[in-house]
C-alpha positions as CSV (number, residue, x, y, z in Angstrom):
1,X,2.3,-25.7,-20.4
2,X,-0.5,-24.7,-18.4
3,X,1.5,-21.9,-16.3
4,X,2.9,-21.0,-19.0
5,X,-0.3,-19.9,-21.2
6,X,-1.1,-18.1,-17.6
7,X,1.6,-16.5,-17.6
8,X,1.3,-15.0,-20.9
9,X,-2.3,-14.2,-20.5
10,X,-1.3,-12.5,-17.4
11,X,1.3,-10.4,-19.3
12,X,-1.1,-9.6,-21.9
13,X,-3.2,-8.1,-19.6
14,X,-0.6,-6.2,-17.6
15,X,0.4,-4.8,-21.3
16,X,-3.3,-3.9,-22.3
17,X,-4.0,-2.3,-18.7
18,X,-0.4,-0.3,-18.8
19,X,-1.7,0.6,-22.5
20,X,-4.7,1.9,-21.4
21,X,-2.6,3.9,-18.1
22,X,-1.1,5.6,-21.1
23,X,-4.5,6.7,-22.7
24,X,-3.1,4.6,-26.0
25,X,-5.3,2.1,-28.0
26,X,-5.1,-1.2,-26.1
27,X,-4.7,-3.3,-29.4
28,X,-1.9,-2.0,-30.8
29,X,-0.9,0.8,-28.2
30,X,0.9,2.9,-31.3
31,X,-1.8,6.0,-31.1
32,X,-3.9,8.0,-28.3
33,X,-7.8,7.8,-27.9
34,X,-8.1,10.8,-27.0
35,X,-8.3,13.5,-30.2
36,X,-9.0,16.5,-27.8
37,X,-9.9,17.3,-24.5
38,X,-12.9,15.3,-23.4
39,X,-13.0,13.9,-26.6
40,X,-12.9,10.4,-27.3
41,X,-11.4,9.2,-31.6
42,X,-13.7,6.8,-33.4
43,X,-11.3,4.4,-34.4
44,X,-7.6,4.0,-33.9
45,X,-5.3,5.6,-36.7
46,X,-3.0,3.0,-36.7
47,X,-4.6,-0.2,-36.5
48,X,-8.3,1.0,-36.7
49,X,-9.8,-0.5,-33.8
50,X,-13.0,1.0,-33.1
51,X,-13.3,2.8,-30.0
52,X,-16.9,5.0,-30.2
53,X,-19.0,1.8,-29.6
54,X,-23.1,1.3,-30.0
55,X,-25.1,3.6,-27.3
56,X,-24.7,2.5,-24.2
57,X,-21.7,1.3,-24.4
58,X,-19.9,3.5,-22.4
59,X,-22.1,3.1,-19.4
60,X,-19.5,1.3,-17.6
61,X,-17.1,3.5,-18.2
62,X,-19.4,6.4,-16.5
63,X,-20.0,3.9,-13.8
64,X,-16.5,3.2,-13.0
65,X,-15.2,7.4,-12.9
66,X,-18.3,7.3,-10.2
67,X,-17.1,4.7,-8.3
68,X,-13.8,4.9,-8.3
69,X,-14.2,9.2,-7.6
70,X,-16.5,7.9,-4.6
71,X,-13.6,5.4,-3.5
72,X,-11.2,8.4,-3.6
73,X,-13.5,11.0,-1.3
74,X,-14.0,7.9,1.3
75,X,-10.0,7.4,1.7
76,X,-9.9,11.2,1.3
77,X,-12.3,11.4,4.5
78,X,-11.1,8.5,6.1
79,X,-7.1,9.8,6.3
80,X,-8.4,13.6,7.1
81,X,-10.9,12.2,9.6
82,X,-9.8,9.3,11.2
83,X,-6.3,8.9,10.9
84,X,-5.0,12.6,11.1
85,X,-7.8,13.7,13.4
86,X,-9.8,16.8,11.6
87,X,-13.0,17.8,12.3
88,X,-15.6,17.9,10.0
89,X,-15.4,21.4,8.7
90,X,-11.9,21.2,8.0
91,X,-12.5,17.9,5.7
92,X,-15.4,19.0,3.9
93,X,-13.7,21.8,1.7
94,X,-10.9,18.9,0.5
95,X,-13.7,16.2,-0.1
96,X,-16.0,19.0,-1.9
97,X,-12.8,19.7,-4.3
98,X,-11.6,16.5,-4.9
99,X,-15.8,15.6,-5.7
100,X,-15.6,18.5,-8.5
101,X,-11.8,17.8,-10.0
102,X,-11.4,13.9,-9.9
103,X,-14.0,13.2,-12.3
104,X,-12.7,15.5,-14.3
105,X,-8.9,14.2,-14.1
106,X,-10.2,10.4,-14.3
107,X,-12.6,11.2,-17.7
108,X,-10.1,9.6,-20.3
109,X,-9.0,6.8,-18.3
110,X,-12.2,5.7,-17.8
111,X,-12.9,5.6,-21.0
112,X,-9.4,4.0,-21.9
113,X,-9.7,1.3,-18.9
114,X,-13.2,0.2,-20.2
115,X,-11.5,-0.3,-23.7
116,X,-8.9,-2.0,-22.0
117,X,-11.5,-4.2,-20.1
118,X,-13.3,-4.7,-23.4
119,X,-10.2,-6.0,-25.9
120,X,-9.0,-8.2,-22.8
121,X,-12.2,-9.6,-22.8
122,X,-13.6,-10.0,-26.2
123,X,-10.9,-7.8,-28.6
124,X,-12.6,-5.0,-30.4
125,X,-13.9,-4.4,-34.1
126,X,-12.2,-3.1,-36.8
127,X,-13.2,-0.1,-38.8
128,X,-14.9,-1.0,-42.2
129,X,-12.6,1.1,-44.6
């Protein structure tokens, strides 16, 4: 019985985390969080989960696109430099880019992997309508 709740907790989160891969809400995964470009909805349309949280809230979300963009420059470096054998100079252009672009790229799933992280955890509220 025991393996068995594991197991479905484990597929729960595998459902909420390919959920949030897919920039959908990780309750009900039926609409996007994003309304525009950079833009984050309040709630979710179809089952009104809130997603703009108190101030602050976010903050791990910020932190993870920073960690995660510094992991990517390191392996970036590490395959350019090390492995393949290019100096410096040659390096630094790709490392500069990918410093200016990822965070960029990685803004929404941030933000939709900290939901994720956040309804696997604890669920999240519900619009008063």
């Amino acid at each position: 019985m025991i393996d068995l709740m594991q197991q479905t907790k484990f597929q729960h989160i595998v459902e909420v985390l390919a959920r949030s891969a897919k920039l959908d809400c990780p309750a009900c995964g039926q609409a996007s969080i994003v309304s525009r470009p950079f833009h984050i909805k309040h709630h979710c349309s179809n089952c009104h989960s809130l997603f703009k949280r108190e101030d602050g809230f976010f903050v791990g979300a910020i932190l993870a696109n920073v960690v995660i963009t510094e992991l990517v420059i390191l392996v970036i470096w590490f395959i350019g430099s090390v492995v393949m054998g290019f100096k410096y100079e040659v390096v630094l252009p790709a490392l500069f880019v990918t410093a200016l672009v990822f965070p960029l790229a990685f803004y929404h799933h941030s933000w939709s992997f900290w939901l994720g992280l956040d309804y696997a955890v604890e669920s999240l509220p519900r619009v008063q309508s």
